[in-house]
C-alpha positions as CSV (number, residue, x, y, z in Angstrom):
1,X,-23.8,-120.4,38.5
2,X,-21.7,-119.3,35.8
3,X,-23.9,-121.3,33.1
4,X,-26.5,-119.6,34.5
5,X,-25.0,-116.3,34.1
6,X,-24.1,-116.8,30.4
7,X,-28.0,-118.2,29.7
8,X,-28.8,-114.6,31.2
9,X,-26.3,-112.8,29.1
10,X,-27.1,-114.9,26.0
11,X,-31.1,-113.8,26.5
12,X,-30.5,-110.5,26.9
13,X,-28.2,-110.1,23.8
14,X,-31.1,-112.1,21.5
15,X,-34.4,-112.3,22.8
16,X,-34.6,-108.1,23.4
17,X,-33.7,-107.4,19.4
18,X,-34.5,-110.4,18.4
19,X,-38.3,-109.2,16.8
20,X,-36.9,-105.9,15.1
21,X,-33.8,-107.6,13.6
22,X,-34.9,-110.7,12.4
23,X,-38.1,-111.7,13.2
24,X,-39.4,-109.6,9.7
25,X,-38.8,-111.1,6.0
26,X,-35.1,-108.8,6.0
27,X,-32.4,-108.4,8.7
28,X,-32.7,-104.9,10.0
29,X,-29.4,-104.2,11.7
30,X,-29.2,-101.6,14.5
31,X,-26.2,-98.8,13.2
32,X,-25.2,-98.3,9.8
33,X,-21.8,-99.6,9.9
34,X,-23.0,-103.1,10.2
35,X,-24.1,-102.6,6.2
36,X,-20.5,-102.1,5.2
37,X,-19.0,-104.7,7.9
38,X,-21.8,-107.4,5.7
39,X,-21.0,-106.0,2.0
40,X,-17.2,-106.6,3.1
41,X,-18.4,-110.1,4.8
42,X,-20.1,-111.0,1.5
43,X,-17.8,-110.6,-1.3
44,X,-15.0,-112.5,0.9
45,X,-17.6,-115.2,0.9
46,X,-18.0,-115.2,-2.9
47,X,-13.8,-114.8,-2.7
48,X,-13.1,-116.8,0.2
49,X,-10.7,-116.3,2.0
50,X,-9.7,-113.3,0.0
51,X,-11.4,-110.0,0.9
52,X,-11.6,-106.7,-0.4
53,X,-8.6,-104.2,0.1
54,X,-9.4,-101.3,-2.3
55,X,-13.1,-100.8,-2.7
56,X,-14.1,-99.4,-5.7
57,X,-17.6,-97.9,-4.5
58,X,-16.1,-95.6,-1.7
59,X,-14.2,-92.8,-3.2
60,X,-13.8,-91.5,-7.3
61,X,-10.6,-93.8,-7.7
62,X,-11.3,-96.2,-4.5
63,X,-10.1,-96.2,-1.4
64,X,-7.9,-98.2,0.9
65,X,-9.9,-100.7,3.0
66,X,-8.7,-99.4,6.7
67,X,-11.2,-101.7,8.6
68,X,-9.7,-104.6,10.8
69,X,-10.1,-108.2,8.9
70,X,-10.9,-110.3,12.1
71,X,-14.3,-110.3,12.5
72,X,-15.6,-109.8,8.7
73,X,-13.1,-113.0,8.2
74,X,-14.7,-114.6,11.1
75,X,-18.4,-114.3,10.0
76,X,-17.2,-115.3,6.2
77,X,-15.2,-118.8,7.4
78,X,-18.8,-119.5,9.5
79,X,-20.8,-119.5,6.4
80,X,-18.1,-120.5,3.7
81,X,-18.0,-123.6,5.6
82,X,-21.8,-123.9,6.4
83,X,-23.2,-123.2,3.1
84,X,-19.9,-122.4,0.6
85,X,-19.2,-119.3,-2.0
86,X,-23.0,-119.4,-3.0
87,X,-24.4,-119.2,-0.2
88,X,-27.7,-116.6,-0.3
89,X,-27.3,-113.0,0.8
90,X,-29.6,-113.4,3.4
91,X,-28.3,-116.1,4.9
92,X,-24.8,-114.2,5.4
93,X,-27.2,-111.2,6.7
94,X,-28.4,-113.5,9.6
95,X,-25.1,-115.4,10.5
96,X,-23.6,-111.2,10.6
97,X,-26.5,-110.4,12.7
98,X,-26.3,-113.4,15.2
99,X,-22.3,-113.3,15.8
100,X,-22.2,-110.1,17.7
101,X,-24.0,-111.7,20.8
102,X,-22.6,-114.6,20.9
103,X,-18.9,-112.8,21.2
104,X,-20.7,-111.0,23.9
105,X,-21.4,-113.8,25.9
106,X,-17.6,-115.1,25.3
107,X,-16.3,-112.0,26.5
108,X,-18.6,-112.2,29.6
109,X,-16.8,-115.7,30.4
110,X,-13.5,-113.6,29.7
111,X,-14.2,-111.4,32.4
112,X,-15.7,-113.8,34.7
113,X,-12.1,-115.5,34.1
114,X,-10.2,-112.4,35.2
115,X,-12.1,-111.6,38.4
116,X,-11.6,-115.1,39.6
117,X,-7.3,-115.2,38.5
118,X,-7.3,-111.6,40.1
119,X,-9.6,-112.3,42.7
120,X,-11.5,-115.4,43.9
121,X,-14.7,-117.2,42.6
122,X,-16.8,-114.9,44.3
123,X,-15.5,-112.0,42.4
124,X,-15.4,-113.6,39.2
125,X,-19.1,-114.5,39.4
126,X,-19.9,-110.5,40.4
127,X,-18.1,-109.3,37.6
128,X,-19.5,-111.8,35.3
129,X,-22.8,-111.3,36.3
130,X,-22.4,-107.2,36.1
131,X,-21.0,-107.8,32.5
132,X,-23.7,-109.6,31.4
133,X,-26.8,-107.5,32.5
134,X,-25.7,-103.9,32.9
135,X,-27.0,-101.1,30.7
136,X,-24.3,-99.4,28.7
137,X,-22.0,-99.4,25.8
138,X,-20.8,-102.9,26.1
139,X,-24.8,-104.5,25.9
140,X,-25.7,-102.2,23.3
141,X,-22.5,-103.5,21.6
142,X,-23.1,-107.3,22.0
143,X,-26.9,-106.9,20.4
144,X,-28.0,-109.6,17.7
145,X,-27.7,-107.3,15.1
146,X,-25.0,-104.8,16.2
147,X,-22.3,-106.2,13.2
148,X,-19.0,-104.4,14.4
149,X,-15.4,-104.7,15.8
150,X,-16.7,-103.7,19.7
151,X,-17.9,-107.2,20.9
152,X,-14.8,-108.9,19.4
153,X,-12.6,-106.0,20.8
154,X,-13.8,-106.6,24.5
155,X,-13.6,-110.0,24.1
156,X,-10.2,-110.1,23.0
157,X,-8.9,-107.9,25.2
158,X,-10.0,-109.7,28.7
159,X,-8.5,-112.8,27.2
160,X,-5.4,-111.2,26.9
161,X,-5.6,-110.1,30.1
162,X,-6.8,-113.1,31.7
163,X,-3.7,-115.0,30.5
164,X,-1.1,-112.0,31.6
165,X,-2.7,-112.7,34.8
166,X,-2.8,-116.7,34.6
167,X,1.2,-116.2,33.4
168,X,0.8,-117.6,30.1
169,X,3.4,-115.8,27.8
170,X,1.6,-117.5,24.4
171,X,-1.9,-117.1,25.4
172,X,-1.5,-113.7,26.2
173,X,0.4,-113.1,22.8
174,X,-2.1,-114.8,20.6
175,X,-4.7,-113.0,22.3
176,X,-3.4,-109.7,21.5
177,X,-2.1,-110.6,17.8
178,X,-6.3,-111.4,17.4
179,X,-7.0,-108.3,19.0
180,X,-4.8,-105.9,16.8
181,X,-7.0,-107.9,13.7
182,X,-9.8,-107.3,15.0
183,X,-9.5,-103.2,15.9
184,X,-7.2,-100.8,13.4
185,X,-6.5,-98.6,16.2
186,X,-5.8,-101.4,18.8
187,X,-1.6,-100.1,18.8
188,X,-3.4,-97.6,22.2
189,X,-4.3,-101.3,24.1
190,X,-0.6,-102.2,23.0
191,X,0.7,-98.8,25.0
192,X,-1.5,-99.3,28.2
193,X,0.4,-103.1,28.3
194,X,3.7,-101.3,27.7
195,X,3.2,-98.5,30.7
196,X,1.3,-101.1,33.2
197,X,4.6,-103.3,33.0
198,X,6.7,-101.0,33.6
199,X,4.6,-99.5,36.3
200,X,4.2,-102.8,37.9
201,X,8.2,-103.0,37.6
202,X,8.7,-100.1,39.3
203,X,5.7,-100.2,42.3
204,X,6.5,-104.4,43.2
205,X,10.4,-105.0,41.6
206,X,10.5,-107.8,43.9
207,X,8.0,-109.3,42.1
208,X,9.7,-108.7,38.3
209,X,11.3,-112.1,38.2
């Protein structure tokens, strides 16, 4: 059931978008931040692993590059090591364009895996089912084509939840260190953690040890 739910998620995410994205001679991505997130992804290709942190094009005298590194370094390791440093323009456009969905359909196992270690099976499969075929922010955000931060963010913060709940101290730890790469503003997920502890502390201390 649950490889059937991620087939569904995985269809949604690629077969709806898939004609006006990449089915033309160009990748036409669907917001305009994806552009920068692929110039960024290719001249760390052509630098690899270095990427840009003071572009030259934004401002007069540059500017400080404020987006998070995780993803951009994510697509530009996938095709450094499929194709190298010269590998074409478009074929970084169409790795950019394709990564998006599949982080969605990670991040609906993610949550599958917190419903069931907070719940039971039955949950899990509910919430991984609603994940993967609802309408809203978080489908439009795991689009082929949708090349920004979102996906990995959602992903990357049910894994960290999923192993505060499974009680593993270095799961949960890595999982957050990826998430505060992958989001610049990701300190406000840091501060929910902080007050739910103590929260938790407080409401069940029986349970602190």
């Amino acid at each position: 059931m649950l490889a059937v739910i991620l087939v569904v998620a995985a269809g949604l995410r690629v077969w709806a978008p898939w004609d006006d994205v990449l089915g033309g001679p160009r990748v036409n991505f669907l917001e305009n931040d994806a552009w920068y997130h692929v110039r960024l992804v290719e001249s760390q290709v052509r630098n690899f692993p270095h990427r840009i942190t003071v572009d030259p094009y934004a401002a007069p005298d540059g500017q400080y590059v404020a987006v998070a590194p995780l993803l951009d370094t994510v697509i530009a390791t996938v095709v450094f090591v499929t194709e190298g440093r010269d590998a074409s323009t478009h074929y970084i456009e169409r790795v950019a364009a394709i990564v998006p969905a599949i982080i969605g359909v990670l991040a609906v196992f993610a949550v599958w895996a917190l419903a069931t270690l907070a719940f039971d099976r039955r949950a899990g499969f509910i919430a991984g089912l609603l994940a993967a075929v609802l309408p809203g922010h978080f489908l439009d955000r795991t689009l082929v084509g949708f090349v920004d931060h979102h996906a990995l963010e959602v992903l990357l913060s049910f894994a960290t939840l999923s192993f505060v709940v499974y009680g593993s101290a270095l799961g949960a730890g890595v999982s957050l260190g990826l998430y505060l790469l992958a989001w610049a503003s990701g300190s406000y997920f840091v501060f929910i953690l902080a007050v739910w502890l103590v929260v938790a502390a407080i409401v069940a201390p029986a349970r602190r040890a």
